[in-house]
C-alpha positions as CSV (number, residue, x, y, z in Angstrom):
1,X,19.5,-23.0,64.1
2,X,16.7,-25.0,63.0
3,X,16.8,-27.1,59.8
4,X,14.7,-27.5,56.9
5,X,14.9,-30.7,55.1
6,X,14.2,-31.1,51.4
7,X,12.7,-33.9,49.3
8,X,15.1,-35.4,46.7
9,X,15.3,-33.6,43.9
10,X,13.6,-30.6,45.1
11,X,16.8,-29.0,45.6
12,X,17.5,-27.7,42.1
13,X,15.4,-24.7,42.0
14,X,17.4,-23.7,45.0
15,X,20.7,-25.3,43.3
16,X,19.7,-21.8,40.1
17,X,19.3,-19.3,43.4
18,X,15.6,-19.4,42.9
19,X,14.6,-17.8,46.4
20,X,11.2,-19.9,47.1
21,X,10.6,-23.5,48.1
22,X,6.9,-24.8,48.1
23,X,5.5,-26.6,50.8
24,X,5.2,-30.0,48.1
25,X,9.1,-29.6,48.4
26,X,9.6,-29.7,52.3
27,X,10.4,-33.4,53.9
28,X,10.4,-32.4,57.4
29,X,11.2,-29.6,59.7
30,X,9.0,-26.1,61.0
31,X,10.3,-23.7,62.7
32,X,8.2,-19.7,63.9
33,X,6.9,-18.1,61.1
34,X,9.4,-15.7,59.9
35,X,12.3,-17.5,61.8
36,X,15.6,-18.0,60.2
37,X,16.2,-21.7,59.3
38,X,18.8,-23.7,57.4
39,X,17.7,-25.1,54.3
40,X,19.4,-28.6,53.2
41,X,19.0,-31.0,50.4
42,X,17.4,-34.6,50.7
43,X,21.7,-35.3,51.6
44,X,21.9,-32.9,54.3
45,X,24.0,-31.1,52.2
46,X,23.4,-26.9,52.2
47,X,21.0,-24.9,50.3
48,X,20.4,-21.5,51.8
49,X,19.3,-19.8,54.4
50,X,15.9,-18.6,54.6
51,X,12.5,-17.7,56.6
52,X,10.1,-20.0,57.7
53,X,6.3,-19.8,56.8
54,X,4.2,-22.2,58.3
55,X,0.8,-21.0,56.7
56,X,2.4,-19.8,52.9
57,X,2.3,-22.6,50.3
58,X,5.6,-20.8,49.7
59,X,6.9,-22.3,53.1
60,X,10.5,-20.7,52.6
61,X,12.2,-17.6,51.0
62,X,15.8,-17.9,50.7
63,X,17.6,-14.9,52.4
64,X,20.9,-16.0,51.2
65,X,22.6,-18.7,49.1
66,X,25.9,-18.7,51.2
67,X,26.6,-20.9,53.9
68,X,29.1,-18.1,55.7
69,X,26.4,-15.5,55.7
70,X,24.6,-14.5,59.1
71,X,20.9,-13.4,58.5
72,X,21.1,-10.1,61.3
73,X,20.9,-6.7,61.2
74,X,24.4,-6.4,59.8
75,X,22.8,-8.2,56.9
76,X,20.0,-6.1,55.6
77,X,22.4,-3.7,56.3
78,X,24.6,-5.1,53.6
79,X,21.4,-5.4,51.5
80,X,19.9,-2.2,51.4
81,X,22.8,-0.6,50.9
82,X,23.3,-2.9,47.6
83,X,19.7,-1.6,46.6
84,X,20.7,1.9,46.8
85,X,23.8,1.9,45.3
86,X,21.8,-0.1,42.0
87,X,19.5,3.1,42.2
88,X,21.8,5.2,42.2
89,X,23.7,3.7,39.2
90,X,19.8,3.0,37.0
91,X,19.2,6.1,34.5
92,X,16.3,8.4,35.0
93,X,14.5,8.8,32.1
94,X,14.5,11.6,31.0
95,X,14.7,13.8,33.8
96,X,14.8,13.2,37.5
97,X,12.1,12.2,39.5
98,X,11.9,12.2,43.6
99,X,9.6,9.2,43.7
100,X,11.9,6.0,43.2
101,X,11.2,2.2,44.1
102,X,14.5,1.5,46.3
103,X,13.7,-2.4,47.4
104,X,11.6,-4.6,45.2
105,X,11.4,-7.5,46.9
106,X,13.2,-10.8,45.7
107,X,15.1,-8.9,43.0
108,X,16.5,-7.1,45.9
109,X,17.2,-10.4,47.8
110,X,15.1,-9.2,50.5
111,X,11.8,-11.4,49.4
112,X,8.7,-9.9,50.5
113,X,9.9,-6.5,51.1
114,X,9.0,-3.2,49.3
115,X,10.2,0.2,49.8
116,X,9.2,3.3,48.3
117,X,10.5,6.7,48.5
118,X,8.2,9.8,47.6
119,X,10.0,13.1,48.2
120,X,10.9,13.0,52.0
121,X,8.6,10.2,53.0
122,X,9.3,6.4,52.7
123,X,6.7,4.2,52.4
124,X,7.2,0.2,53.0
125,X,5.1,-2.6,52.3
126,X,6.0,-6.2,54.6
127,X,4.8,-8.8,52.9
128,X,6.4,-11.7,53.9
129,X,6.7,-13.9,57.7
130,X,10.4,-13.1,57.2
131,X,9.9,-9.6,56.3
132,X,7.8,-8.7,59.4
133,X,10.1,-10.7,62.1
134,X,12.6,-8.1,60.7
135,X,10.6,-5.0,60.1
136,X,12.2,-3.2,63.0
137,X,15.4,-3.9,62.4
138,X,15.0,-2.6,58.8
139,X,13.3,0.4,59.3
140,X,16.2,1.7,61.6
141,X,18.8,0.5,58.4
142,X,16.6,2.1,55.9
143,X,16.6,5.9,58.0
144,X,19.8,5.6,58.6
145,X,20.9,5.0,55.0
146,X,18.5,7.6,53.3
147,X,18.8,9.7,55.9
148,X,15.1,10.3,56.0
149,X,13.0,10.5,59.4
150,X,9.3,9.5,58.2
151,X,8.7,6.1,57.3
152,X,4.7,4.7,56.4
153,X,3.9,1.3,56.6
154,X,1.0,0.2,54.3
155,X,0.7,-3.9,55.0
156,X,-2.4,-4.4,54.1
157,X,-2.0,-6.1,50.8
158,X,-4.4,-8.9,50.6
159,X,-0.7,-11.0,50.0
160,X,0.0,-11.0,54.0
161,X,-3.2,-13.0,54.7
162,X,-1.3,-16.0,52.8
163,X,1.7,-15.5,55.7
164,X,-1.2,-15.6,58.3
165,X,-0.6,-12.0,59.3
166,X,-2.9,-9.3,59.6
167,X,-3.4,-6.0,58.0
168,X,-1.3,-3.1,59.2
169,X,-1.0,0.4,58.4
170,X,0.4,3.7,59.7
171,X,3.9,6.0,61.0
172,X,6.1,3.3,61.8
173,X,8.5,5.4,62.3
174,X,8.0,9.5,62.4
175,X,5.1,11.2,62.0
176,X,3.2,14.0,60.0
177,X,0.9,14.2,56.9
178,X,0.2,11.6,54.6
179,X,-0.3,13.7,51.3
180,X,3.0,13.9,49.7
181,X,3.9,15.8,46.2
182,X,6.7,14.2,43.7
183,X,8.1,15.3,40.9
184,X,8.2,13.6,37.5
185,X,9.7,14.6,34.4
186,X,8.9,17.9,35.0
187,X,5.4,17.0,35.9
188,X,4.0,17.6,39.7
189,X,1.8,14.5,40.9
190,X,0.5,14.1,44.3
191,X,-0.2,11.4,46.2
192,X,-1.7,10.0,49.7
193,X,0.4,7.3,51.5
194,X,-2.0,6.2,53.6
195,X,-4.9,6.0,51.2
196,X,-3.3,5.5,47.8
197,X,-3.1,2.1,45.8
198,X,-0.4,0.0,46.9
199,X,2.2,2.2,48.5
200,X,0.4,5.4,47.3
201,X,1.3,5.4,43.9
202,X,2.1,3.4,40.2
203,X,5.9,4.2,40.5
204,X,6.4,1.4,37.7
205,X,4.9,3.2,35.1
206,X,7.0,6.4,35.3
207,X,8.8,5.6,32.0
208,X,6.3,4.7,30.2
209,X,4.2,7.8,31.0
210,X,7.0,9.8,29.7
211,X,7.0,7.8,26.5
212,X,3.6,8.4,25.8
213,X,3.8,12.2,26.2
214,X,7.0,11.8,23.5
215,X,5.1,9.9,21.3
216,X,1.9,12.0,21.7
217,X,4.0,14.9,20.4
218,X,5.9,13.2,17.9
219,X,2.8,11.5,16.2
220,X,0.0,14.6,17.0
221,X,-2.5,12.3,18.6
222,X,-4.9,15.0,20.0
223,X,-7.6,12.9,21.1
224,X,-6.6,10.8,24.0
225,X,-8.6,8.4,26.2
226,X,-6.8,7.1,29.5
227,X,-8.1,4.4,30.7
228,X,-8.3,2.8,34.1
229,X,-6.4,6.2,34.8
230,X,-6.7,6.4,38.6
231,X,-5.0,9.9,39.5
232,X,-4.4,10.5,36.3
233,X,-0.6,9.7,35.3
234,X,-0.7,9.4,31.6
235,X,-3.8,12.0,31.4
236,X,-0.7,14.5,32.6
237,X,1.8,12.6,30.1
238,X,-0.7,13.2,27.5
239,X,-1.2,16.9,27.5
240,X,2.3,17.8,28.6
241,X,2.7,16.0,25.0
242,X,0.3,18.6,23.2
243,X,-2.6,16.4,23.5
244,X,-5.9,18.8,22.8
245,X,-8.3,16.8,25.0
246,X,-8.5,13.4,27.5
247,X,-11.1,11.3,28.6
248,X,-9.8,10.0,31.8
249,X,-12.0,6.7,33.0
250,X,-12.2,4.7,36.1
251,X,-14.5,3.9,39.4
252,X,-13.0,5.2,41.7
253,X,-14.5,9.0,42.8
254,X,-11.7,9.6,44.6
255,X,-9.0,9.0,42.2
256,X,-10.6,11.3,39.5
257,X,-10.8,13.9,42.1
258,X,-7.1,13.9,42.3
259,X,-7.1,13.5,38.4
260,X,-9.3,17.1,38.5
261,X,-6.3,18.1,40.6
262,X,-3.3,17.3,38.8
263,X,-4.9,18.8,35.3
264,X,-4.7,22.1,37.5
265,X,-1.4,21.2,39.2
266,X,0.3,21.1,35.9
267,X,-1.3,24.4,33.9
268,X,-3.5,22.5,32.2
269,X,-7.3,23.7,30.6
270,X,-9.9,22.0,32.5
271,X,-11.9,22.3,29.7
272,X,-9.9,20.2,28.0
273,X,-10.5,16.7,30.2
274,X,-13.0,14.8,30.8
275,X,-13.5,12.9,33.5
276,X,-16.3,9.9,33.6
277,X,-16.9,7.6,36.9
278,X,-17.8,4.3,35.2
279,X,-16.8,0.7,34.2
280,X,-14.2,1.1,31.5
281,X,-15.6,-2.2,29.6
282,X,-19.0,-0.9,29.5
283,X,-17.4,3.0,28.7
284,X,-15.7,1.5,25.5
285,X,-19.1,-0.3,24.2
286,X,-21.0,2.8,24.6
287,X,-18.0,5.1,23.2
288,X,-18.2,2.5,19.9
289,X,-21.9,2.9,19.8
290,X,-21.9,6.5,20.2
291,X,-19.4,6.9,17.3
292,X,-16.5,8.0,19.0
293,X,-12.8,8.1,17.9
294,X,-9.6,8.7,19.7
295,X,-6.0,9.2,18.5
296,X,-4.4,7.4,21.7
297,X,-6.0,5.5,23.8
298,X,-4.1,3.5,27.4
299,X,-5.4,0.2,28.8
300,X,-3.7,0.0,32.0
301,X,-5.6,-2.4,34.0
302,X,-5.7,-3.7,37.2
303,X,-4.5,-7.4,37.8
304,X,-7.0,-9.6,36.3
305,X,-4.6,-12.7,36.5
306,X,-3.1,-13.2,40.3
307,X,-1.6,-16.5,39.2
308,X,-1.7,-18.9,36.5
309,X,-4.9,-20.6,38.0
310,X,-6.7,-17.4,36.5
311,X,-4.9,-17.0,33.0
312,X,-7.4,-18.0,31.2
313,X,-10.7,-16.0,32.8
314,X,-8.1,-13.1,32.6
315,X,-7.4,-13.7,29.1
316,X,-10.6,-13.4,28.3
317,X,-11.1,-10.0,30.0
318,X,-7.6,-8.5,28.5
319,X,-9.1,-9.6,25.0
320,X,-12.5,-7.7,25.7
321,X,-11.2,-4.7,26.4
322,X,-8.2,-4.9,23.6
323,X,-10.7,-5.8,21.1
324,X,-13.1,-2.8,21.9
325,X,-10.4,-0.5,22.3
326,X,-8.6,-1.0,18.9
327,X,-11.8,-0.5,17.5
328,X,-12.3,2.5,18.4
329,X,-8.5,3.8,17.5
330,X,-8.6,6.0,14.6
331,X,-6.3,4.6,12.2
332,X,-2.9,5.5,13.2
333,X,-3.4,6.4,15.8
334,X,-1.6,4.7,19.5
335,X,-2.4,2.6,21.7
336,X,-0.5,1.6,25.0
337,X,-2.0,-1.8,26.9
338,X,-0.1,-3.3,30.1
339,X,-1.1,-6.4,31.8
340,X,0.3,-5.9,35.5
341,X,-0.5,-9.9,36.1
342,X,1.7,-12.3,37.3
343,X,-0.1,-15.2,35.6
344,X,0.0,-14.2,32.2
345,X,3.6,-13.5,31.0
346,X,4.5,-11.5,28.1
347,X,4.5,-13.8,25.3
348,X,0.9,-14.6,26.1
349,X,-0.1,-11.2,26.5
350,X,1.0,-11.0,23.2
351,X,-0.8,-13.6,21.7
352,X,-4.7,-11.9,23.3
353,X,-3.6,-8.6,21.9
354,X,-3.5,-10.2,18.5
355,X,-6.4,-12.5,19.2
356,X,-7.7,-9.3,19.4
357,X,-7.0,-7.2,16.7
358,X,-8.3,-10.4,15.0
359,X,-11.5,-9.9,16.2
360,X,-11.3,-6.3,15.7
361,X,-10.7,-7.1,12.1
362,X,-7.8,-4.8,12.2
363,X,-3.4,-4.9,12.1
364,X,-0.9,-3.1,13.4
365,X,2.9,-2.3,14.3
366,X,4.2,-2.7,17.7
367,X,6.2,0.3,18.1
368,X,8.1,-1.1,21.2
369,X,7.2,-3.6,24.1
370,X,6.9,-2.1,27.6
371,X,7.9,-3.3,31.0
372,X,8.6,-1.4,34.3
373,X,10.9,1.0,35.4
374,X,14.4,0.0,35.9
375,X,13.9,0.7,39.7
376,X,11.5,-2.1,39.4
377,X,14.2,-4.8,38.2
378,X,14.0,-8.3,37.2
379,X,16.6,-10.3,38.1
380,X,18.2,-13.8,35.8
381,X,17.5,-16.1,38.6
382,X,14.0,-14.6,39.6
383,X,12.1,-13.9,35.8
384,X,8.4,-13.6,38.9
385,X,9.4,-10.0,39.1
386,X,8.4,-9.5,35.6
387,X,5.0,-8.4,36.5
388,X,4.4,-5.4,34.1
389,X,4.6,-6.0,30.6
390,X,2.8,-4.0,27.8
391,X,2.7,-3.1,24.2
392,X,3.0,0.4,22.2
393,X,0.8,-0.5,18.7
394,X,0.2,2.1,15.7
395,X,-2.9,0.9,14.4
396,X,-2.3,0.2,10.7
C-alpha cells in the first residue's frame, strides 16, 4: 500500500475526521489517481485511508479514519447500506415522495459520489479519482441493495475536469428510456436523466416546495412569480397552494416547455401561468418599471459563488436580484431566496439579503431559514455539505 506523507501540523484537519487534504498539506508520496493510499502524519503515525488525486488541489479524500478498515467492495458495501438505512429512518415531509437523494457524497463517507433514485431508475454522478476507480464495483452494490436494474450515469459535471477525468454519460448499467415521472407530495413532476440539470432534477428543494404551497395557502398570496424556475417545481407548489396565477421565469426553452407540462400534469388552468424566456435580472427591472406586484415571489438561483474566490462578485449579484425583488413584493406578501453556493455560507447570505432590503428601503420578518432536504445531510465533521441555504421573509 502506498503511503502518503503529511507536513507537520497538517494532520489536524484529518485528526476532526475532515475527509480532504490539500495538496499545500502533502510532504511526499503519489500514487494512480484514484488508488487507495495510506495517509500518515509528519511522525509516520496513521491518519486514514484515502484516494489519491494527482491533478485535484484536493490531492486526497479520506475513505475511512480506521486503521483496521479494508477499502474493497465489502466496504462500499458496508457504506451504502449505512446510507439507506439513514433514508429510510429521515421523515418525508409531508407525504412520500419516489425521488430521494440516497448517497451525498462526503456526508455519506463515500466523497465524490452521488446517487439519486427517481421512481425505478438510479441516476449516479462520479465525481471524484476515487469514486471512478470504484464505479463498477458500486454500481453492482447499489442494484443489489435497491434492487433496481437501470442505473444512468451523468459525469459530466464540470467538477471531474479538476480530477483530470473526462465527461461521461449514459446506461451504465440497464437500459431503456430516460424520461422518468416521480411523485411528490401529491404532485406528479417529470424529469429526463440524461438531459436534466445535475442528475435530472433539484431533489434538494423538495421540502421547501412543499412549504411554499403551505404557506401560499395559509397567507392567500395569489400572485406568485417563480423565479429561475427551470421545470417548474414551486410553480406546481404554488398553485397546489391556491395560488390564482404564476409567472414562471428562466432561459432555458426547454425547461419551460416542461414547466407548460407539469401545469397540465397536475390539473392546473393554463391560463393561469405565465411563462417568459428571459434573464430574470433584467425580467425584475422591467416588472418594477412596468408597475407590477406579486404576493410571493422565489429567487432560486443558480450557483453564483463556486468557492470563496468568488464571494464577493456573487454577493453582488445575490444583492441585485434581492433588492429588485423585494421591491416588487407587495407588502406582506413572501418571499423565498436560496443561495445554492458553496462560497457564501449562511450567515453571509444573510447579511446581502439585508444589505438588500436596505437598499430596497424596506423590513421584514424571516419566517424561517431554509436548507436542503434531510436526504441531502450535513454532517458535524463535514459543515462543505451545507450548500443550500435560504430565507422565508414576510415583507413588513
Amino acid at each position: 500500500m502506498k503511503s502518503i506523507r503529511l507536513l507537520e501540523g497538517k494532520e489536524r484537519s484529518l485528526l476532526r475526521r475532515h475527509p480532504w487534504v490539500f495538496q499545500g498539506s502533502v510532504a511526499r508520496g503519489k500514487a494512480d489517481a484514484g488508488e487507495t493510499v495510506r495517509i500518515e502524519a509528519a511522525d509516520g503515525r496513521f491518519l486514514a485511508w484515502g484516494a489519491w488525486s494527482g491533478n485535484s488541489m484536493i490531492r486526497v479524500r479520506a475513505w475511512s479514519f480506521d486503521e483496521a478498515e479494508r477499502i474493497d467492495h465489502a466496504f462500499f458495501k458496508r457504506r451504502i447500506a449505512r446510507a439507506l438505512a439513514l433514508r429510510a429512518r429521515l421523515p418525508v415531509f409531508p407525504e412520500a415522495s419516489t425521488g430521494v437523494r440516497l448517497v451525498h457524497g462526503e456526508s455519506d463517507g463515500l466523497p465524490g459520489l452521488i446517487i439519486d433514485r427517481y421512481d425505478d431508475v438510479l441516476c449516479a454522478q462520479f465525481l471524484s479519482a476515487g469514486a471512478e476507480r470504484w464505479k463498477a464495483a458500486i454500481a453492482d452494490v447499489l442494484l443489489a441493495a435497491t434492487g433496481l436494474t437501470r442505473l444512468y450515469e451523468r459525469s459530466d459535471s464540470s467538477v471531474r475536469s479538476l480530477e483530470g477525468l473526462p465527461p461521461v454519460t449514459g446506461w451504465l448499467r440497464g437500459e431503456g428510456a430516460t424520461e422518468v415521472a416521480i411523485a411528490e407530495h401529491g404532485w406528479r413532476l417529470t424529469l429526463d436523466v440524461a438531459s436534466g440539470h445535475k442528475t435530472g432534477f433539484y431533489l434538494d428543494q423538495r421540502d421547501n416546495r412543499a412549504l411554499f404551497a403551505r404557506w401560499v395557502r395559509q397567507f392567500g398570496l395569489m400572485r406568485v412569480l417563480n423565479c429561475y424556475c427551470y421545470t417548474g417545481g414551486f410553480t406546481v407548489a404554488a398553485f397546489a397552494g391556491g395560488a390564482e396565477h404564476v409567472t414562471s421565469v428562466d432561459s432555458s426553452a426547454p425547461a419551460l416547455e416542461r414547466v407548460a407540462a407539469h401545469v397540465a400534469l397536475n390539473g392546473f388552468d393554463a391560463a393561469r401561468s405565465e411563462v417568459v424566456d428571459a434573464d430574470v435580472n433584467q425580467f425584475l427591472r422591467d416588472a418594477l418599471k412596468a408597475g407590477r406586484s406579486f404576493d410571493a415571489i422565489v429567487l432560486d438561483p443558480p450557483k453564483f459563488a463556486p468557492t470563496a474566490a468568488h464571494a464577493e462578485r456573487a454577493a453582488r449579484a445575490y444583492k441585485d436580484i434581492n433588492r429588485l425583488a423585494l421591491k416588487l413584493l407587495a407588502p406582506g406578501g413572501l418571499l423565498l431566496t436560496f443561495s445554492c453556493s458553496g462560497g457564501i455560507g449562511a450567515e453571509l447570505f444573510h447579511k446581502i439579503v439585508a444589505g438588500a432590503a436596505i437598499d430596497a428601503e424596506v423590513d421584514g420578518a424571516i419566517l424561517q431559514r431554509l436548507e436542503g432536504a434531510p436526504d441531502h445531510p450535513t454532517t458535524l465533521v463535514f459543515p462543505e455539505g451545507e450548500y443550500l441555504k435560504g430565507l422565508a421573509i414576510l415583507k413588513a
